[in-house]
NUPAKE-348166 format. One record per residue (C-alpha): residue number from 1; x, y, z. Coordinates in Angstrom, 2 decimals, m for minus. Last residue first. Layout:
N
+-----+---------+---------+---------+
:   k :      px :      py :      pz :
+-----+---------+---------+---------+
: NUM :       X :       Y :       Z :
...
+-----+---------+---------+---------+
***
This chain:
304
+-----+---------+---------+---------+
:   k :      px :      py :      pz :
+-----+---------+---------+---------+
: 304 :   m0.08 :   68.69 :   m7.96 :
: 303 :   m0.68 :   65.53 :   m9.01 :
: 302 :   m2.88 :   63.10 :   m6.33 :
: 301 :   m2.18 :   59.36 :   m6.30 :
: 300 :   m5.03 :   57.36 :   m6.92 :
: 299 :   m4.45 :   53.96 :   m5.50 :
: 298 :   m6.93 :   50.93 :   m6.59 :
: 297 :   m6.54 :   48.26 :   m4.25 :
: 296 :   m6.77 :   44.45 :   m5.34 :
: 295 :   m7.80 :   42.53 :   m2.66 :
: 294 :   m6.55 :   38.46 :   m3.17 :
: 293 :   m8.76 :   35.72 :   m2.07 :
: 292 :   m7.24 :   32.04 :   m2.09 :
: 291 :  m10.09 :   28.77 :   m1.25 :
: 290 :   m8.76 :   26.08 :   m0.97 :
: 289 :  m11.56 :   23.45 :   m0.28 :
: 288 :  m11.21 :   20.83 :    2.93 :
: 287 :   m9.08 :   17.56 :    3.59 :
: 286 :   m6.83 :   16.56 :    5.90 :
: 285 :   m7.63 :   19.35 :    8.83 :
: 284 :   m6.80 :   18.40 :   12.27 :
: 283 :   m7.11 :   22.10 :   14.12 :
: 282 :   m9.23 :   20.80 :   16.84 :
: 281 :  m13.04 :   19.95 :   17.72 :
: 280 :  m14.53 :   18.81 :   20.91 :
: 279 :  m17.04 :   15.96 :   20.31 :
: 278 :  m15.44 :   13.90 :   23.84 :
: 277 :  m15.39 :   10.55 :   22.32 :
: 276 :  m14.38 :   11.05 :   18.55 :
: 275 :  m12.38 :   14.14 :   18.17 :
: 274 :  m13.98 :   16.09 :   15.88 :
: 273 :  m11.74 :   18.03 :   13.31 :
: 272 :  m12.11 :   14.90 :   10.61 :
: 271 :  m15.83 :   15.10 :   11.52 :
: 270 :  m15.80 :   18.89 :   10.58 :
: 269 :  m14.38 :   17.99 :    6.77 :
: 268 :  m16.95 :   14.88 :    6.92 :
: 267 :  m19.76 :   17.70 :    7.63 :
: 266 :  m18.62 :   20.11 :    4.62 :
: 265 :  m18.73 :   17.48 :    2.20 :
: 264 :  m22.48 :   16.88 :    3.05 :
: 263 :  m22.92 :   20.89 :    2.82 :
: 262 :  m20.49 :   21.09 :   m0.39 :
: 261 :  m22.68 :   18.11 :   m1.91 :
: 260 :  m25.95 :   19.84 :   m1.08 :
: 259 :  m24.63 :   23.24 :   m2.56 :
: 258 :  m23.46 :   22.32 :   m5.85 :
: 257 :  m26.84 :   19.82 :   m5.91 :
: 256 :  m28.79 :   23.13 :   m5.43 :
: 255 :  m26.32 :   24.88 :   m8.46 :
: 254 :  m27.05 :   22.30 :  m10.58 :
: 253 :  m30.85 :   22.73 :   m9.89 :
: 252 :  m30.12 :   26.80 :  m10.65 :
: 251 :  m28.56 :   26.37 :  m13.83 :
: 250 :  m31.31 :   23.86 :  m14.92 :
: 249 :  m31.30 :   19.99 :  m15.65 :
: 248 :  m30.80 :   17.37 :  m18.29 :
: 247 :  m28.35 :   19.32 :  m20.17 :
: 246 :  m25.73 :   20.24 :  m17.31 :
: 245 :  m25.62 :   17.27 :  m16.12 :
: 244 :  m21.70 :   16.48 :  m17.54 :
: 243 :  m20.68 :   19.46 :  m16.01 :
: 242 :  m21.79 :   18.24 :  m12.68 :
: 241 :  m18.34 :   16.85 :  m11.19 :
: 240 :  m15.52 :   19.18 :  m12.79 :
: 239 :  m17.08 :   22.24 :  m11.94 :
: 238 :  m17.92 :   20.69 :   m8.17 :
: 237 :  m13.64 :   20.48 :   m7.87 :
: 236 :  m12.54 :   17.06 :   m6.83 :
: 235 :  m11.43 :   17.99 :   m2.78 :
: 234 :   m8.56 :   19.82 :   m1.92 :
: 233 :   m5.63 :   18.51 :    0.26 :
: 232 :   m5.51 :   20.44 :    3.52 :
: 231 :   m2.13 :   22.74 :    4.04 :
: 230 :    0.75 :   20.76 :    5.59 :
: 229 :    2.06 :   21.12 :    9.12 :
: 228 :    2.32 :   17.76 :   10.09 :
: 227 :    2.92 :   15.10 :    7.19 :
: 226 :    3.13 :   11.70 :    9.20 :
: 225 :    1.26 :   12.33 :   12.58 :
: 224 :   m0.91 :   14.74 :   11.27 :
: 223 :   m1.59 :   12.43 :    7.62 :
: 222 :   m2.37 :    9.36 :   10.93 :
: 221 :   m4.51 :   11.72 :   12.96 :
: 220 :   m6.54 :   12.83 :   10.13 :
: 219 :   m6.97 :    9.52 :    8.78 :
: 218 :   m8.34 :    8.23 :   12.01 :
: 217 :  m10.87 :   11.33 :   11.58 :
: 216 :  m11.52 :    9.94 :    7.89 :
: 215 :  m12.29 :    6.70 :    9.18 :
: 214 :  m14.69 :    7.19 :   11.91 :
: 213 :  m16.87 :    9.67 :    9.82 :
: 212 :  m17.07 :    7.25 :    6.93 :
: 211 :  m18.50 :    4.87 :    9.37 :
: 210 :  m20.67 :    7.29 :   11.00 :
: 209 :  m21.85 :    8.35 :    6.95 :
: 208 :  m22.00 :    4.57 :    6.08 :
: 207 :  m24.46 :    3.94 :    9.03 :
: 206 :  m26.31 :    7.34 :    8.22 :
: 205 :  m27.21 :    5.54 :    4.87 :
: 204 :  m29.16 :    2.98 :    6.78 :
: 203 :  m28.87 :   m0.77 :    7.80 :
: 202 :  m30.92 :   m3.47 :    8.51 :
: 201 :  m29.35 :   m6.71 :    7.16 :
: 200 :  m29.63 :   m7.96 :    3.89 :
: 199 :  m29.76 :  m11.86 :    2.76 :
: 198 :  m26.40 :  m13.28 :    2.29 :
: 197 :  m24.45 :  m12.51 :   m1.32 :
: 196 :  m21.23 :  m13.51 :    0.48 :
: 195 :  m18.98 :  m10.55 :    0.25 :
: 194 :  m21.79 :   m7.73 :   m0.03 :
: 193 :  m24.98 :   m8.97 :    1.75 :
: 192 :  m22.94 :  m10.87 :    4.72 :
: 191 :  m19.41 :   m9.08 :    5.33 :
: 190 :  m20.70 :   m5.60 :    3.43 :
: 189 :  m23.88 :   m5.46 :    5.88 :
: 188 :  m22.21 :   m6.94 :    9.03 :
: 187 :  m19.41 :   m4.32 :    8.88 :
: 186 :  m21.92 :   m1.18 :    8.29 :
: 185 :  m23.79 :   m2.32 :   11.46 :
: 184 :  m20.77 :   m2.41 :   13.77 :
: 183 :  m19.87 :    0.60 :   12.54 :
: 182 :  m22.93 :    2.06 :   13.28 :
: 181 :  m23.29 :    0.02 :   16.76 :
: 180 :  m19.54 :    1.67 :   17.88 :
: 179 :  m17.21 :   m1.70 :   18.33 :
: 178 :  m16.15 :   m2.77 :   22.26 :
: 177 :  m18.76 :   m6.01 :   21.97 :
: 176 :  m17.70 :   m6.44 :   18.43 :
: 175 :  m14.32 :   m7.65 :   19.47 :
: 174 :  m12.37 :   m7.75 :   16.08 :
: 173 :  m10.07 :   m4.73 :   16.77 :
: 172 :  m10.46 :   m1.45 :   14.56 :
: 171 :  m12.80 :    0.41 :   16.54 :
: 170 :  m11.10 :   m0.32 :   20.21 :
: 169 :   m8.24 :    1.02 :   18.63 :
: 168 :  m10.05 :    4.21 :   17.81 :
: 167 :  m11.60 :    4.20 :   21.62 :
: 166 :   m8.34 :    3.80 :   22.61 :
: 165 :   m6.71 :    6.67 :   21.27 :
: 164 :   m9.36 :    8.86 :   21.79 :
: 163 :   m9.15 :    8.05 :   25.53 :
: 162 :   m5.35 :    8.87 :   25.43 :
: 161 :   m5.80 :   12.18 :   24.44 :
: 160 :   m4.65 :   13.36 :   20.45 :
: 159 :   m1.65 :   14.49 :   18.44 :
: 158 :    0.06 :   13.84 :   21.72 :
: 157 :    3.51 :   12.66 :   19.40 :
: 156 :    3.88 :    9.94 :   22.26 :
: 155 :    0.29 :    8.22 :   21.53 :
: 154 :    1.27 :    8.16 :   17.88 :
: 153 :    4.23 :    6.62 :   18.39 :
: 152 :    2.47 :    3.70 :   20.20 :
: 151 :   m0.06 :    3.41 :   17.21 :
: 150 :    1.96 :    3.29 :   14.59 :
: 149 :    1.59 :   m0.86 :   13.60 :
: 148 :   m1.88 :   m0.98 :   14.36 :
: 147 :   m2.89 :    2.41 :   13.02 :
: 146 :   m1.28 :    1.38 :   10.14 :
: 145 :   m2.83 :   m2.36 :   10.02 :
: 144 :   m6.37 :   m0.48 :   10.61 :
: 143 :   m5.74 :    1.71 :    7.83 :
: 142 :   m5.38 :   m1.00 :    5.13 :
: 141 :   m2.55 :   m2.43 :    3.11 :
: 140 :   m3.54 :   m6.04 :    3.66 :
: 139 :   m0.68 :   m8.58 :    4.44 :
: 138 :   m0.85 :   m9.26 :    8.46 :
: 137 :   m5.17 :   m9.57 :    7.40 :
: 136 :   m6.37 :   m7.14 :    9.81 :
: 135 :   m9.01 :   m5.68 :    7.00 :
: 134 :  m10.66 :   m2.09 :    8.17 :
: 133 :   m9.79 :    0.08 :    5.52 :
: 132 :  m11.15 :   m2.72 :    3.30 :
: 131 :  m14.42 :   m2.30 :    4.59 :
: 130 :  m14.77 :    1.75 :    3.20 :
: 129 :  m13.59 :    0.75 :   m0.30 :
: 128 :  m15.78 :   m2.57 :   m0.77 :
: 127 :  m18.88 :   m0.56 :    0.86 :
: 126 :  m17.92 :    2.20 :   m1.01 :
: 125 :  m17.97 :    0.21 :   m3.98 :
: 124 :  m20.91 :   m1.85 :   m3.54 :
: 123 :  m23.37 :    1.03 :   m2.06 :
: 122 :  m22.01 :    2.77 :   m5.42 :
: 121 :  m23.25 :   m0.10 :   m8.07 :
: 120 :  m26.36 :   m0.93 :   m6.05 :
: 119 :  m27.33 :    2.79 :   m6.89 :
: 118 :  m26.94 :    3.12 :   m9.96 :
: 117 :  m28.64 :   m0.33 :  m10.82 :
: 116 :  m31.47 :    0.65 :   m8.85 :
: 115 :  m31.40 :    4.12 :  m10.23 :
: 114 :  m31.09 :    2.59 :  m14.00 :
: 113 :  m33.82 :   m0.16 :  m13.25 :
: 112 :  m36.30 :    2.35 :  m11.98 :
: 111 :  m37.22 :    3.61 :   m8.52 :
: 110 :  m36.44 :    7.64 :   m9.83 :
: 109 :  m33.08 :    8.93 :   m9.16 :
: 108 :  m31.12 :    8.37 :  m12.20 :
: 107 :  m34.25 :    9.31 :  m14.52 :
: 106 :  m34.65 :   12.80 :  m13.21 :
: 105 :  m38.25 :   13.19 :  m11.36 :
: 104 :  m36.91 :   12.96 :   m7.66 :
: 103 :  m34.50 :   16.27 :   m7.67 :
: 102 :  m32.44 :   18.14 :   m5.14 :
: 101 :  m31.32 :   15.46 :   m2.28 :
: 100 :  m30.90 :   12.84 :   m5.21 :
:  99 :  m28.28 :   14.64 :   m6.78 :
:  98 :  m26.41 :   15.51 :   m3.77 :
:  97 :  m26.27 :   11.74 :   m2.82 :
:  96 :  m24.71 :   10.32 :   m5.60 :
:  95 :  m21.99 :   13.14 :   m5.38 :
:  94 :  m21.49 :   13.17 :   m1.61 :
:  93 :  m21.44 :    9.46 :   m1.73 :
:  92 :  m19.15 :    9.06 :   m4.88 :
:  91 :  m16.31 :   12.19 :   m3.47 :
:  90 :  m16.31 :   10.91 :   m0.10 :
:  89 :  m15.44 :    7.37 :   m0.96 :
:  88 :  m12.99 :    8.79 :   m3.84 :
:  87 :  m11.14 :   10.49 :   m1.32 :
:  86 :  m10.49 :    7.78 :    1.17 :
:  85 :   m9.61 :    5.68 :   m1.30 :
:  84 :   m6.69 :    8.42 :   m2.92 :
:  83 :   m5.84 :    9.25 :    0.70 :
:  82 :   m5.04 :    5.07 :    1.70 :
:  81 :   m3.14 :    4.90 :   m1.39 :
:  80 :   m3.36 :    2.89 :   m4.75 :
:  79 :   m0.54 :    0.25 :   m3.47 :
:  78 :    2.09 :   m0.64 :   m5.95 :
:  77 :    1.22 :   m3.30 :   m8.33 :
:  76 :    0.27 :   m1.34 :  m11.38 :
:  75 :    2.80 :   m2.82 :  m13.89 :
:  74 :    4.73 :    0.23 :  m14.84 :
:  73 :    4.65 :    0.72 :  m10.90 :
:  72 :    5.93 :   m2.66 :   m9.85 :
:  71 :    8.56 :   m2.72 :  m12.88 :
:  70 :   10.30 :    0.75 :  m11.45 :
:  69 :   11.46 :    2.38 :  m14.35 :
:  68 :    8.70 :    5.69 :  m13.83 :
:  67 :    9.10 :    5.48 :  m10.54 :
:  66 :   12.94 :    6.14 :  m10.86 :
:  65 :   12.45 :    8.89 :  m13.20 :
:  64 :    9.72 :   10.51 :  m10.77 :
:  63 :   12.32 :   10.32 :   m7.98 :
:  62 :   15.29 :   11.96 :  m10.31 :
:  61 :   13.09 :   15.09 :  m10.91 :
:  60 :   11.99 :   15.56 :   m7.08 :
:  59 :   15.22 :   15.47 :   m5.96 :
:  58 :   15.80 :   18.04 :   m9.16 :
:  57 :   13.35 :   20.17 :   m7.67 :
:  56 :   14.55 :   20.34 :   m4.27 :
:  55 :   17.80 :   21.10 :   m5.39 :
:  54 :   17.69 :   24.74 :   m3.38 :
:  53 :   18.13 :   27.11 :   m5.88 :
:  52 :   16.04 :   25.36 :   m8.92 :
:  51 :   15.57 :   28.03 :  m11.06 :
:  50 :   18.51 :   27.19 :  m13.38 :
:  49 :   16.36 :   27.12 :  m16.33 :
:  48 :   17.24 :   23.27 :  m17.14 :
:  47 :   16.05 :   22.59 :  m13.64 :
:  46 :   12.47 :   24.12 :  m13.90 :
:  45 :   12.23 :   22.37 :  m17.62 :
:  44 :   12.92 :   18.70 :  m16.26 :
:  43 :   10.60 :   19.75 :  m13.49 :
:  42 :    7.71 :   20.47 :  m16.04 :
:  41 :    8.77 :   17.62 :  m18.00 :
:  40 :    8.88 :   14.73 :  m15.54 :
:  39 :    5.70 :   16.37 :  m14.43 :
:  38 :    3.87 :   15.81 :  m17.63 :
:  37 :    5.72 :   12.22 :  m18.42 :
:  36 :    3.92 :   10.93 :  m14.73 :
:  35 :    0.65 :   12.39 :  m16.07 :
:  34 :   m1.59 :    9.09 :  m17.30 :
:  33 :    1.05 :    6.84 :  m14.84 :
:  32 :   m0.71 :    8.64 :  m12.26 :
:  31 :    1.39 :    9.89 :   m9.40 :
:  30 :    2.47 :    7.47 :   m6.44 :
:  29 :   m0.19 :    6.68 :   m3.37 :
:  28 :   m0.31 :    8.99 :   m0.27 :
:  27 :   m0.55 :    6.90 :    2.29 :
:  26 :    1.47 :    3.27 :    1.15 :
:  25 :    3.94 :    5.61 :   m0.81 :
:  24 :    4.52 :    7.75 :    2.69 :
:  23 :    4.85 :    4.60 :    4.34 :
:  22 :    7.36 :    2.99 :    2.66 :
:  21 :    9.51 :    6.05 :    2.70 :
:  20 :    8.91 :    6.11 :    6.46 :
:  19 :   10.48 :    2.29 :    6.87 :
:  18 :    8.61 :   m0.33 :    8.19 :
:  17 :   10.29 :   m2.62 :    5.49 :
:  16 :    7.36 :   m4.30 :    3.43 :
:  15 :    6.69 :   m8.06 :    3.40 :
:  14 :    4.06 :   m8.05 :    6.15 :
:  13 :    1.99 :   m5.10 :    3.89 :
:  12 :    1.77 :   m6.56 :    0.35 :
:  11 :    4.32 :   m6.93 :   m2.49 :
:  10 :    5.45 :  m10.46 :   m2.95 :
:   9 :    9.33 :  m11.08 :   m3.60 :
:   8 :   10.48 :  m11.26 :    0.55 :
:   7 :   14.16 :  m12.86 :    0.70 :
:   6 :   14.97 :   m9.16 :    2.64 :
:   5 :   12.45 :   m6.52 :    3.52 :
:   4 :   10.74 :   m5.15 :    1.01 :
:   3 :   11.85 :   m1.70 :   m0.68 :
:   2 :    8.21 :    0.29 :   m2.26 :
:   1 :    8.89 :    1.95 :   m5.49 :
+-----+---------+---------+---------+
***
């Protein structure tokens, strides 16, 4: 469900009322249609019990039943979420890259067809997902048209200094003299070898990483400026990731790449904390693992 502003029928980012509701959806993205009928249930159930003291539940209840109806959502219009790209750009580098860190004689990371093919396929997407985070186009749902359009609020809220501030908007503009090289780099490469099939331009990996960097601090500042408070979102669980390995290589290798993509996973998590032109880190958090340890205590209680 995203409301548009009057006489306006297309959905896209010009159209939609600057409203926080609007926003939320545009951030966080809606549940998947796959699980919508789940949670429907499970809060259908928590209301039918009588547990529901505060009505929080059944607010939550009659907003899944109204995205469920809503036309744009049954039809897959509504926007996928500036968190749920963000995510799976972190979670297809760090995985790609954590495999090839540990071994060079599997098939998927030897220079063959399949790794070449493997990896053309994920330098595409994440260049696709990371570049259209950056798209000015007065319709495009992307970061840079948030950070555009919040950016004065932002500076009141003193989530960060001035000078960060600017430096991010500098980032986002179209003057390439003010852009960060990296960045810079990264832009050229999906603009001329991605979009229009131009010869390559140098670039490295570490370009995407700085460029990755940039983005997920900006998304720091924007989920602190809209959802303040909250506890980081997890990442896709490593279980979840490498099972499917598990009989072309050893316990211990799958525990290596385990490692190497918690390490790589670990520096974006301290990049969202870093503030981008003085390197002093601060208590933005958006993403990190959840990690809950409970001490169980063993009393003996002496009988007389």
């Amino acid at each position: 469900m995203i409301s548009l502003k009057q006489n306006c029928t297309a959905i896209n980012f010009k159209n939609m009322e600057k409203i926080k509701d609007n926003f939320i959806l545009l951030l966080y993205g809606t549940i998947d249609k796959e699980i919508i009928d789940q949670e429907i249930q499970r809060n259908q159930e928590i209301v039918d019990g009588g547990y529901d003291t505060t009505g929080q539940t059944q607010g939550q209840l009659d907003y899944l039943n109204k995205l469920k109806a809503d036309p744009h959502y049954q039809s897959g219009n509504l926007p996928r979420g500036i968190e749920k790209i963000i995510l799976q750009i972190m979670e297809s580098y760090t995985f790609w890259h954590s495999i090839n860190e540990v071994d060079s004689k599997f098939f998927l990371t030897q220079d063959n067809y399949v790794h070449n093919l493997i990896n053309v396929s994920i330098t595409f997407m994440i260049s696709c997902e990371l570049a259209k985070l950056f798209n000015h186009d007065e319709g495009d749902f992307s970061l840079a048209n948030i950070w555009k359009h919040d950016v004065d609020e932002i500076k009141k809220s003193n989530i960060i200094d001035s000078d960060e501030i600017h430096y991010i908007t500098a980032q986002f503009a179209r003057d390439e003299a003010t852009r960060d090289p990296s960045i810079k780099r990264f832009l050229n490469f999906r603009n001329k070898s991605v979009a229009h099939n131009s010869n390559s331009i140098g670039i490295e990996w570490s370009d995407f990483v700085s460029t990755i960097n940039f983005i997920i601090r900006v998304w720091g500042v924007v989920d602190e400026y809209y959802s303040p408070n909250c506890f980081p979102r997890p990442v896709q669980l490593a279980d979840q990731l490498y099972t499917p390995l598990l009989p072309h290589f050893k316990l211990t290798e799958i525990q290596e790449m385990k490692e190497a993509r918690l390490k790589l996973m670990q520096g974006m998590f301290k990049a969202a904390s870093t503030n981008l032109v003085t390197g002093i880190q601060d208590n933005i958090k958006p993403f990190g693992d959840l990690k809950i340890t409970v001490k169980i205590q063993s009393i003996t209680k002496e009988i007389e």
